[in-house]
C-alpha positions, -999 to +999 in steps of 0.1 A: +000+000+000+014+036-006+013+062+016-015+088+010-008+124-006-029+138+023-004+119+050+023+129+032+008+169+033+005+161+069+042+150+076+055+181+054+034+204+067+045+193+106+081+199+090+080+228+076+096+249+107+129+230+097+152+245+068+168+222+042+139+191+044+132+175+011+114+144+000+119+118-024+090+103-039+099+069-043+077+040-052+043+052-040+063+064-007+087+092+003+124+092+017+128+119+041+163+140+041+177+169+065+205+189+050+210+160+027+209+132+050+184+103+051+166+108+080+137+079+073+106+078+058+070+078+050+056+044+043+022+030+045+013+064+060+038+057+087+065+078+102+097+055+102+132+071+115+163+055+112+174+043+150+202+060+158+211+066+193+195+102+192+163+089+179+159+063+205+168+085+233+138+108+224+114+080+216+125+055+245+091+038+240+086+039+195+081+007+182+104-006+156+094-016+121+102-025+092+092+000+058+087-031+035+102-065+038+134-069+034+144-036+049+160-030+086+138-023+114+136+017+117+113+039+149+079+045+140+072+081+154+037+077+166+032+111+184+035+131+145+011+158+162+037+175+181+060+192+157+084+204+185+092+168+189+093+162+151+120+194+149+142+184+176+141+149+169+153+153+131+180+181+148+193+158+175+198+132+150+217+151+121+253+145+137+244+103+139+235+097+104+258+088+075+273+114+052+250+116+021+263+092-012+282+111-037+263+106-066+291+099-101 
């Protein structure tokens, strides 16, 4: 199932405090970047973050899942109505995640 256009609205929308978010529409679902870095998802009208140690440390509690199978488990941020937590969640992690891929 892909994620809705209205979810996705949602998410960006909750996001738009932060500078330098895009999206990738992908497959009927949207890879989320901050400043260039992969930062997780939207899938199935879900919320997934990769699990670094910043992510878990503000979501002690998010379940993990997976965005399709096959994939490694990422944190579903349930709580997508509070966009303070959305904004300092996606800045706390920044500093964990991999460099972006040069692309040749």
């Amino acid at each position: 199932m892909a994620s809705s256009k209205e979810y996705f609205d949602f998410i960006s929308d909750q996001l738009s405090g932060l500078r330098d978010v895009t999206y990738r529409r992908m497959m009927g679902e949207y890879i989320i970047y901050y400043k260039e870095k992969i930062v997780g998802g939207i899938y199935d009208n879900r919320l997934l973050v990769k699990p670094v140690a910043a992510a878990v440390r503000l979501l002690p509690e998010a379940p993990r899942e997976v965005p399709y199978e096959g994939t490694s488990e990422m944190l579903l941020v349930e709580d997508v109505e509070r966009r303070e937590l959305l904004e300092s969640l996606f800045f706390a992690m920044y500093d964990e995640l991999p460099p972006p891929r040069k692309r040749k």
